[in-house]
PDB file with one MODEL, atoms N, CA, C and O in Angstrom:
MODEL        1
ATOM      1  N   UNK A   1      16.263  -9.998 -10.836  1.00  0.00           N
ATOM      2  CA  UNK A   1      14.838 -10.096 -11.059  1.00  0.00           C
ATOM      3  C   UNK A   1      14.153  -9.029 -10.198  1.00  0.00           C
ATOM      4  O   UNK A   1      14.419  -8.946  -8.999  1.00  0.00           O
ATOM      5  N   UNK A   2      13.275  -8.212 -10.795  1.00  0.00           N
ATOM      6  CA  UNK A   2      12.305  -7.339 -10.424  1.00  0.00           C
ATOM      7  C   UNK A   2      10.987  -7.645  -9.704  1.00  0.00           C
ATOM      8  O   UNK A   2      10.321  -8.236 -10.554  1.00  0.00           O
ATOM      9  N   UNK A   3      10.359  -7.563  -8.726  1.00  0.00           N
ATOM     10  CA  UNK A   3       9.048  -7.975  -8.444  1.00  0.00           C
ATOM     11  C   UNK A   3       8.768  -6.613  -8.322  1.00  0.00           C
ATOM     12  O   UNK A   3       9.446  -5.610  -8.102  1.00  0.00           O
ATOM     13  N   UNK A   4       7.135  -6.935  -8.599  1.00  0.00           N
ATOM     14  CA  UNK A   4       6.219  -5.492  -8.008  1.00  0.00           C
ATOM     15  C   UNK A   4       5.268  -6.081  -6.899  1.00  0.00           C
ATOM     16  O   UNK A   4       4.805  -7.217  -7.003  1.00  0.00           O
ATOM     17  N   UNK A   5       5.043  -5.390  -6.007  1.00  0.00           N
ATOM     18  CA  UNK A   5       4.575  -5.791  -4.636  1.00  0.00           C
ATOM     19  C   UNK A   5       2.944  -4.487  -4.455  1.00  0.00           C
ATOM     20  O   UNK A   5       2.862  -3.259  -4.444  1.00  0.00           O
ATOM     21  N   UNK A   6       2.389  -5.099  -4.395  1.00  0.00           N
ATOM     22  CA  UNK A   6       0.933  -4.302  -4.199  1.00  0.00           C
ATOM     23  C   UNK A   6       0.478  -4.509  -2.878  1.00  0.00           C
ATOM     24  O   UNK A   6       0.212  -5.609  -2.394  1.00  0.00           O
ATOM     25  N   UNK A   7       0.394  -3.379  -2.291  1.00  0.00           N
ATOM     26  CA  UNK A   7      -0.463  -3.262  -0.917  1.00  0.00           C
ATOM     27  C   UNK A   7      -1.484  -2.515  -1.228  1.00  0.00           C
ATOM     28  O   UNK A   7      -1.254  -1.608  -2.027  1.00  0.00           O
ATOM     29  N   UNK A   8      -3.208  -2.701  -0.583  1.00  0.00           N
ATOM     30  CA  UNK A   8      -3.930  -2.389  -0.439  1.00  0.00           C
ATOM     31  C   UNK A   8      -4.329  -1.035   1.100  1.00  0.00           C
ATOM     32  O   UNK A   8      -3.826  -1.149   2.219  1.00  0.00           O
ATOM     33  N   UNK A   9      -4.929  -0.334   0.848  1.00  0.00           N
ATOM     34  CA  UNK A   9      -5.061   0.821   1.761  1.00  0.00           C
ATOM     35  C   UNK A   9      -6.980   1.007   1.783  1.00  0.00           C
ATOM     36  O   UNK A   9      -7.793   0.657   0.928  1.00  0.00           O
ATOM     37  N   UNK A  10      -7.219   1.766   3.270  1.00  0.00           N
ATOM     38  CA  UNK A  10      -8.406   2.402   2.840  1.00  0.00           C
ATOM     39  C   UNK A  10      -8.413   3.721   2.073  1.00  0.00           C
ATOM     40  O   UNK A  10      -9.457   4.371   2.011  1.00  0.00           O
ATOM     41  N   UNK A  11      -7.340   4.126   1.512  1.00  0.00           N
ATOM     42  CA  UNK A  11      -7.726   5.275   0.958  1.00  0.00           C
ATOM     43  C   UNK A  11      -6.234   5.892   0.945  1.00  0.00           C
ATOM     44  O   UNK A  11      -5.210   5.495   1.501  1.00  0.00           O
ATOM     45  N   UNK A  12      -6.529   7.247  -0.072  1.00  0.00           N
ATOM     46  CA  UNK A  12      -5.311   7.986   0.044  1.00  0.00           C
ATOM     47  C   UNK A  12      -4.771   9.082   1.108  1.00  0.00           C
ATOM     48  O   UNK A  12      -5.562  10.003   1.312  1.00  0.00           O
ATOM     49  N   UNK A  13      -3.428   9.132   1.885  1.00  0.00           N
ATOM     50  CA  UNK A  13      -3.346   9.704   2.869  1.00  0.00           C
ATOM     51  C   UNK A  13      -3.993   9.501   4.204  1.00  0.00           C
ATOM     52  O   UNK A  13      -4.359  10.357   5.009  1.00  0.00           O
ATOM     53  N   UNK A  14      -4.070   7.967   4.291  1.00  0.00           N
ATOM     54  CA  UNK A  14      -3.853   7.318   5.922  1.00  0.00           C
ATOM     55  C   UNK A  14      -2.629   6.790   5.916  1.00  0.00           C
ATOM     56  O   UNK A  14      -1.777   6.687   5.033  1.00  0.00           O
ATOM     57  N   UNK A  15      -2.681   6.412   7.243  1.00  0.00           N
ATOM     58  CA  UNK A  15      -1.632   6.071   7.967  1.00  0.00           C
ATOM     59  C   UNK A  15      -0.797   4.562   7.032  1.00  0.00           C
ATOM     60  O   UNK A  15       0.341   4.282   6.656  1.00  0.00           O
ATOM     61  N   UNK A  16      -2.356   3.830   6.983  1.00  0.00           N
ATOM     62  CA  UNK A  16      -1.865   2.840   5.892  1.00  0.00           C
ATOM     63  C   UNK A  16      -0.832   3.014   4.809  1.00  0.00           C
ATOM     64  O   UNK A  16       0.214   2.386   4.644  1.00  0.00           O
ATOM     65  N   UNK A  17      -1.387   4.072   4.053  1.00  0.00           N
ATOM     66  CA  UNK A  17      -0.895   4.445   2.831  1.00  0.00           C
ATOM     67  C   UNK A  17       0.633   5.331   3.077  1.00  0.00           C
ATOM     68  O   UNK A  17       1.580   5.257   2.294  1.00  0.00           O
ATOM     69  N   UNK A  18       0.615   6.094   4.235  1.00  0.00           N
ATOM     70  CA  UNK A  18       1.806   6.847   4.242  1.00  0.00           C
ATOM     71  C   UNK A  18       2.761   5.302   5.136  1.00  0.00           C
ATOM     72  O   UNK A  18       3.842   5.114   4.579  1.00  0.00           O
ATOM     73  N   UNK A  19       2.580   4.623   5.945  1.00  0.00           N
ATOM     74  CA  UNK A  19       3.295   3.326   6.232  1.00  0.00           C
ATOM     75  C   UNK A  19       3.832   2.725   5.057  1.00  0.00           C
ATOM     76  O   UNK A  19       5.039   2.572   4.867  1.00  0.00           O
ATOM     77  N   UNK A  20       2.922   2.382   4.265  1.00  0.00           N
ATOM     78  CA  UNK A  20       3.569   1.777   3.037  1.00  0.00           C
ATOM     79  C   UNK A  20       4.531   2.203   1.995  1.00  0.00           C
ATOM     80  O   UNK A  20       5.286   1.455   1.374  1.00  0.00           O
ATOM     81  N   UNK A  21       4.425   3.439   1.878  1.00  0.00           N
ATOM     82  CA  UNK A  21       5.571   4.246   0.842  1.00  0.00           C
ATOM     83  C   UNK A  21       6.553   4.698   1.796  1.00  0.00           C
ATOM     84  O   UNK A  21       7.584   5.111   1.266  1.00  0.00           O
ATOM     85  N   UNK A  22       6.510   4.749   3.491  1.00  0.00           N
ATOM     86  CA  UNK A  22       8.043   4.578   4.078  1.00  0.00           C
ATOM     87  C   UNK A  22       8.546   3.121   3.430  1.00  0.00           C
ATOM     88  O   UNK A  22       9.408   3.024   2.557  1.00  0.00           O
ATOM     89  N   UNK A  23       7.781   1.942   4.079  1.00  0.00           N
ATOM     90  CA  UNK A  23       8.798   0.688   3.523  1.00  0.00           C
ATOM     91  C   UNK A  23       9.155   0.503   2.378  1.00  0.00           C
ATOM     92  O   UNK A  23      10.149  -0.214   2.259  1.00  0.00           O
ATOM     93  N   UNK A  24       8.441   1.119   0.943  1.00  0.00           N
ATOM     94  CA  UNK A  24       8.651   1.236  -0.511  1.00  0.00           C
ATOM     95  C   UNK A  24      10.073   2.070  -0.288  1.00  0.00           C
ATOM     96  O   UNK A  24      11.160   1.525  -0.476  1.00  0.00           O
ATOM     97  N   UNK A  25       9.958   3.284   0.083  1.00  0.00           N
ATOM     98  CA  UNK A  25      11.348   3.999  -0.015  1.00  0.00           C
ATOM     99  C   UNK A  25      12.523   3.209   0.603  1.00  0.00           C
ATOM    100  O   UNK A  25      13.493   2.602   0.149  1.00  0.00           O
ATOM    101  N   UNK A  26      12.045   3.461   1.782  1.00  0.00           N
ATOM    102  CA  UNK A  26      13.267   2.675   2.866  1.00  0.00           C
ATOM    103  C   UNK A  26      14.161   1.384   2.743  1.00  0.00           C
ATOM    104  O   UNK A  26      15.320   1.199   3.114  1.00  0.00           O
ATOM    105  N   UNK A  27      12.954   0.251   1.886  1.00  0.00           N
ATOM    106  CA  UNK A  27      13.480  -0.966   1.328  1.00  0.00           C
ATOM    107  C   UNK A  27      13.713  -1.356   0.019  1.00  0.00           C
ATOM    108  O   UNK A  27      13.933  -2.465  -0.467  1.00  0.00           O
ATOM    109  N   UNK A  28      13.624  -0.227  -0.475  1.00  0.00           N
ATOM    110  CA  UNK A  28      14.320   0.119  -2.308  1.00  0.00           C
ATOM    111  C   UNK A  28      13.402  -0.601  -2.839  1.00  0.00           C
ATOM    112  O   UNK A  28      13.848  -1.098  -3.873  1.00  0.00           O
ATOM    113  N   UNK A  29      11.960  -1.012  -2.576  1.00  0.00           N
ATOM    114  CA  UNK A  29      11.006  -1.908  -3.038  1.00  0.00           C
ATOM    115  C   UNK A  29      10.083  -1.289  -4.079  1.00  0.00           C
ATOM    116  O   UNK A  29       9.856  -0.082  -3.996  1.00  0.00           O
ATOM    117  N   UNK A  30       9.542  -1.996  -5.032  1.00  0.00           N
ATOM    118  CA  UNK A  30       8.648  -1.257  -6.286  1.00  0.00           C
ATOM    119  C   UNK A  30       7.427  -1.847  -5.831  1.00  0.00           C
ATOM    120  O   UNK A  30       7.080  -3.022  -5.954  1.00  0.00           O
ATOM    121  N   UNK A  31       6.655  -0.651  -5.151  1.00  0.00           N
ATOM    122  CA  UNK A  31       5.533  -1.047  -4.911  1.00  0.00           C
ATOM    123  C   UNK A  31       4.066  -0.023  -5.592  1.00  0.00           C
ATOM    124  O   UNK A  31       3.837   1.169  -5.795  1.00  0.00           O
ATOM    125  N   UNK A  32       3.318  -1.380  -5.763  1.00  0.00           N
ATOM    126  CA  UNK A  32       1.935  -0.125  -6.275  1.00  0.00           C
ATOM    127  C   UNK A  32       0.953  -0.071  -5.245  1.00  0.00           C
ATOM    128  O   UNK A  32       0.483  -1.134  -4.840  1.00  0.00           O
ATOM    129  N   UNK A  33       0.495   1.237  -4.659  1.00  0.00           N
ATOM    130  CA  UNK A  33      -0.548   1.205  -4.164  1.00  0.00           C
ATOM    131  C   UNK A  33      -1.746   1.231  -4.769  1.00  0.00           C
ATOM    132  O   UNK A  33      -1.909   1.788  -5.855  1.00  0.00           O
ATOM    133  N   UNK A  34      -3.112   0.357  -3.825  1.00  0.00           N
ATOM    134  CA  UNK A  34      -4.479  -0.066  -4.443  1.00  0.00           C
ATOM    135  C   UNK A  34      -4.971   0.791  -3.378  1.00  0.00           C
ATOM    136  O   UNK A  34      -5.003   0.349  -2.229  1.00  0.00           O
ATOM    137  N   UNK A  35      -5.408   2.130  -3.675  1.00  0.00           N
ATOM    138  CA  UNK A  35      -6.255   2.114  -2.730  1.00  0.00           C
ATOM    139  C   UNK A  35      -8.101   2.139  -2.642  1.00  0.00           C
ATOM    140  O   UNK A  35      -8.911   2.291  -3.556  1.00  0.00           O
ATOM    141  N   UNK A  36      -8.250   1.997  -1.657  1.00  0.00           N
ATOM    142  CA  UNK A  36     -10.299   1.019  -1.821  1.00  0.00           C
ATOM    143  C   UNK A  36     -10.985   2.384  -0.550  1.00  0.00           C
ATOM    144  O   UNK A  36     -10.469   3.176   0.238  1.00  0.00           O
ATOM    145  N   UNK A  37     -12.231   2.063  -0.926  1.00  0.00           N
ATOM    146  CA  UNK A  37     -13.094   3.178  -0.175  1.00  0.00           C
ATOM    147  C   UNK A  37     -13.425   2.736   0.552  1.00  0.00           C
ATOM    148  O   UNK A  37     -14.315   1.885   0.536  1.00  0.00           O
ATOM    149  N   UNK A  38     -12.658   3.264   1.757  1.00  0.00           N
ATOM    150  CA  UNK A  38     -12.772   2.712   3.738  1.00  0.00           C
ATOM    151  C   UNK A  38     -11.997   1.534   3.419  1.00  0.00           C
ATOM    152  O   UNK A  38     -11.482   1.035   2.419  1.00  0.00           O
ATOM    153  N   UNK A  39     -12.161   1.172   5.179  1.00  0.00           N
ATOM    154  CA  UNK A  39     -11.310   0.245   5.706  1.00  0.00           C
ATOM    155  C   UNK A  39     -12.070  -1.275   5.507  1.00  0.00           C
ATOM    156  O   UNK A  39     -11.431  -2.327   5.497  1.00  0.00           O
ATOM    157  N   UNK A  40     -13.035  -1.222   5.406  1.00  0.00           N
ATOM    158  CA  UNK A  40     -14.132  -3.025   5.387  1.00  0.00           C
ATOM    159  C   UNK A  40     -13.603  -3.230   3.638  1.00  0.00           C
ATOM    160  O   UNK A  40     -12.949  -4.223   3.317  1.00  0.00           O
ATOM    161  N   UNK A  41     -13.870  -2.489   2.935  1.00  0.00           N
ATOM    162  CA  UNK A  41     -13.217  -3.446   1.089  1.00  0.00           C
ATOM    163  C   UNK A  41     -11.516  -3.636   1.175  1.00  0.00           C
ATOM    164  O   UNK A  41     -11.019  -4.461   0.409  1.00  0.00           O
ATOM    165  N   UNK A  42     -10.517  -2.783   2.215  1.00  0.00           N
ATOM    166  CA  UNK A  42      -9.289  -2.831   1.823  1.00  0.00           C
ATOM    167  C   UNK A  42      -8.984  -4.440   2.635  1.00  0.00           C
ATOM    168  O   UNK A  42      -8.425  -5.336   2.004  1.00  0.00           O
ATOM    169  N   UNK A  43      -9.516  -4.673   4.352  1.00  0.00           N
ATOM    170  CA  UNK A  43      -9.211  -5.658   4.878  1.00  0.00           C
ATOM    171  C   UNK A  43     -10.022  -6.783   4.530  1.00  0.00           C
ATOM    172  O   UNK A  43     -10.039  -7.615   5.437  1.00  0.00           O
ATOM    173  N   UNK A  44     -10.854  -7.165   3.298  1.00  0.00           N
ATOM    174  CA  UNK A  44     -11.154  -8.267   3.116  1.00  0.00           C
ATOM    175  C   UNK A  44     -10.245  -9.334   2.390  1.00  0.00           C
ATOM    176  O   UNK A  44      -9.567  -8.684   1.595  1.00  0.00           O
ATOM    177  N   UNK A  45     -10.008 -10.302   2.322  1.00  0.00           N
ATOM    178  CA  UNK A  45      -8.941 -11.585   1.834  1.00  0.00           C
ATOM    179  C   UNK A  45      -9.899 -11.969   0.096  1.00  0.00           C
ATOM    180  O   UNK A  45      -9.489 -12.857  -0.652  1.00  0.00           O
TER     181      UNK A  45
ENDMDL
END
């Protein structure tokens, strides 16, 4: 079984975003990035 795993970022090319596609590569994981404008819309629940 396949999952797809979505993490949220403030944007393209932070630290966020380059963190997340190490653990996508590193953990053979299929992930999509969302990324949102700034950091206050990406860390809301």
């Amino acid at each position: 079984m396949c999952r797809t795993v979505t993490h949220g970022t403030p944007g393209v090319g932070t630290m966020q975003h380059f963190f997340g596609s190490l653990i996508s590569e590193r953990g053979k994981l299929a992930m999509v990035h969302v990324p949102y404008k700034g950091g206050a819309p990406s860390s809301t629940i």
